[in-house]
C-alpha positions as CSV (number, residue, x, y, z in Angstrom):
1,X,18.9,27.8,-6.2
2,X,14.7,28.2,-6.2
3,X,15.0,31.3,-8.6
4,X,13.2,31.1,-12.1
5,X,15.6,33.0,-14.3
6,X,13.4,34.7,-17.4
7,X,12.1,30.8,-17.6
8,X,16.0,29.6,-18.9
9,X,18.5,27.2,-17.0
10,X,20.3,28.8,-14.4
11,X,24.1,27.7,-14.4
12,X,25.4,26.6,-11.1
13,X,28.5,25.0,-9.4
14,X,29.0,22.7,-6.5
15,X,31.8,21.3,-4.9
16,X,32.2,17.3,-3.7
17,X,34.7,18.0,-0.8
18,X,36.0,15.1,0.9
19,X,38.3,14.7,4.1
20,X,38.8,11.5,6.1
21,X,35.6,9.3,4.4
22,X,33.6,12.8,5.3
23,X,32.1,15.1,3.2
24,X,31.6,19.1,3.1
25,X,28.0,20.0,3.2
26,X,26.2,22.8,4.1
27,X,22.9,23.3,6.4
28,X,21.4,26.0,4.9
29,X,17.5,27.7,5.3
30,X,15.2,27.7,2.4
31,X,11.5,27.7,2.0
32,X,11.3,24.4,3.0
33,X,12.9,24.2,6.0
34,X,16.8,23.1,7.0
35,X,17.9,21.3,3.9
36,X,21.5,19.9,3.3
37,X,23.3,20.8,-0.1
38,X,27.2,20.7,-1.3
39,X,28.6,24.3,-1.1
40,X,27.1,25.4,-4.4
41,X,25.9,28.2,-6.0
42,X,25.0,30.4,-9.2
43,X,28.0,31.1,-11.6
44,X,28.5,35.1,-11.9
45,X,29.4,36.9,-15.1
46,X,33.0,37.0,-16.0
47,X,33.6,33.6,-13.7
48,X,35.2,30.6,-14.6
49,X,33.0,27.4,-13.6
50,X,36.0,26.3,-11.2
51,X,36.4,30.0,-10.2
52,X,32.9,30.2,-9.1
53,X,32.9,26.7,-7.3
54,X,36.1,27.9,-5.5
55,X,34.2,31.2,-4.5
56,X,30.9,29.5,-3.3
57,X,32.7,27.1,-1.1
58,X,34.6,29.4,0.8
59,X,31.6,32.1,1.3
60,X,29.5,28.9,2.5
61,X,31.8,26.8,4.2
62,X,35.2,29.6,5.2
63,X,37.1,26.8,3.0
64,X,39.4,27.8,0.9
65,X,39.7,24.6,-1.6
66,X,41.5,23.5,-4.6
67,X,39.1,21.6,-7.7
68,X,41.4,18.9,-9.4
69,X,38.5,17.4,-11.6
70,X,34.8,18.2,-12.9
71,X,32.3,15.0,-11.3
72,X,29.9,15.9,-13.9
73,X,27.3,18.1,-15.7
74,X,23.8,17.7,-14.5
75,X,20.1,18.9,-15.4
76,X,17.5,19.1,-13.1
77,X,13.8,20.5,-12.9
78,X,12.7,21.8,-9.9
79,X,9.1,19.5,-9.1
80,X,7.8,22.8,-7.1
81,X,8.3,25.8,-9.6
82,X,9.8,24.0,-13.2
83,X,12.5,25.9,-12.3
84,X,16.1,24.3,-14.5
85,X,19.2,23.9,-13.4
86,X,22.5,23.4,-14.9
87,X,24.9,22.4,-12.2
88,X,28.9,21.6,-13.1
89,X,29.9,19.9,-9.9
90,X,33.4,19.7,-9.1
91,X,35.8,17.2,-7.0
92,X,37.7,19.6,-4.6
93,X,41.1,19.4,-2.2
94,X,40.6,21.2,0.7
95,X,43.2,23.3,1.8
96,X,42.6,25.4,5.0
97,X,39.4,26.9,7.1
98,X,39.0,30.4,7.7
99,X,37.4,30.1,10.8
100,X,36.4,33.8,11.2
101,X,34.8,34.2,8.5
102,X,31.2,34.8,8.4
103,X,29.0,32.6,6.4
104,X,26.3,33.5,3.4
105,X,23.0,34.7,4.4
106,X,20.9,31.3,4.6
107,X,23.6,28.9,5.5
108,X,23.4,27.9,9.1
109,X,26.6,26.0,9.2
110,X,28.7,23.9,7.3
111,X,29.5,20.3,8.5
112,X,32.2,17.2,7.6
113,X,29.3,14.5,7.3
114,X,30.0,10.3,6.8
115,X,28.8,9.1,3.5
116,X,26.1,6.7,6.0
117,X,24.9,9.7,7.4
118,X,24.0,11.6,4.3
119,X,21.9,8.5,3.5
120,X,20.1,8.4,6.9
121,X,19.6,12.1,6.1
122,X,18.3,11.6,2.0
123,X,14.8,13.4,3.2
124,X,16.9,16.8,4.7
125,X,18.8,16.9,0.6
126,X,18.1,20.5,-1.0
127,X,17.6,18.3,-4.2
128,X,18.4,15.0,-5.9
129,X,21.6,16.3,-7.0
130,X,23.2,15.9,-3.3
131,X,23.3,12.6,-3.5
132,X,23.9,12.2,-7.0
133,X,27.3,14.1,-7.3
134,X,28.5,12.1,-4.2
135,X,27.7,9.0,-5.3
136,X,29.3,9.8,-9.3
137,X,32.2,10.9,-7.2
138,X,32.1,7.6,-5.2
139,X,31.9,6.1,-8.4
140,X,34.9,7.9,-9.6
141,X,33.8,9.5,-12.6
142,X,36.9,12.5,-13.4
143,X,36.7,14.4,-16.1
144,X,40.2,17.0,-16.7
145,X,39.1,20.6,-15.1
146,X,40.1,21.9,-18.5
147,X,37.1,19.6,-20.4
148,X,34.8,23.2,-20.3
149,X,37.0,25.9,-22.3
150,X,36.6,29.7,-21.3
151,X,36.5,31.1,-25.1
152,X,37.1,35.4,-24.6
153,X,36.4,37.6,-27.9
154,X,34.5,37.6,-31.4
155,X,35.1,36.1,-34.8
156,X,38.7,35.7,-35.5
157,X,40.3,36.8,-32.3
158,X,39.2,34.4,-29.9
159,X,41.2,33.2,-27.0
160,X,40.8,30.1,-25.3
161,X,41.7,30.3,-21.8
């Protein structure tokens, strides 16, 4: 997520993953060091924003998971580059692990981590937005998965999917 896309927000998903009062992060390697993040990721052409969160978390975690809700929409400048973000972060079921399967490039593991932990660990975050998604889901901010419409076509013809 450190890319400056043609100086325009780059559109992104992340998944709030939650199993027995833990939650599904990532430890992954940036320029900065080990940094924790929600499996999250850039949305690619032709990809539904819940298609694209499903995607991310299973290459970065070998979860396959199931979204039931959107947390939120959130904006946020990077303080190093100006780089913007547009992240769609979504509240996620999970289903099974596929243990064998290998991980992104950058992503050192993924981990089930207590909400007191992520605290204790606020200075290892990839960005403000770690917290921030887990806490609005905390909160229990919903919003129906089908709030962001797909529209397919021109003019006339459009289909909403």
């Amino acid at each position: 997520m450190s890319e400056l896309r043609n100086g325009r927000p780059a559109v992104t998903v992340a998944t709030i993953v939650e199993r027995d009062g833990a939650f599904l992060l990532v430890e992954e390697e940036t320029r900065f060091g080990r940094r924790l993040n929600q499996p999250a990721g850039h949305l690619e052409s032709g990809e539904s924003l819940p298609a694209a969160a499903v995607r991310e978390t299973l290459e970065e975690t070998a979860w396959q998971v199931e979204p039931t809700a959107l947390v939120g929409v959130y904006r946020w400048e990077a303080p190093d580059n100006g780089a913007t973000f547009v992240r769609f972060a979504y509240a996620a079921t999970p289903l099974h692990a596929e243990p064998e399967r290998t991980l992104d490039e950058g992503i050192v593991d993924a981990l089930w981590v207590p909400y007191d932990e992520i605290l204790a660990r606020r200075d290892e975050h990839r960005s403000p937005l770690v917290l921030r998604c887990i806490d609005d889901y905390r909160a229990g901010l919903r919003w129906p998965l089908d709030l962001v419409q797909d529209v397919v076509g021109e003019g006339a013809g459009v289909l909403i999917r």
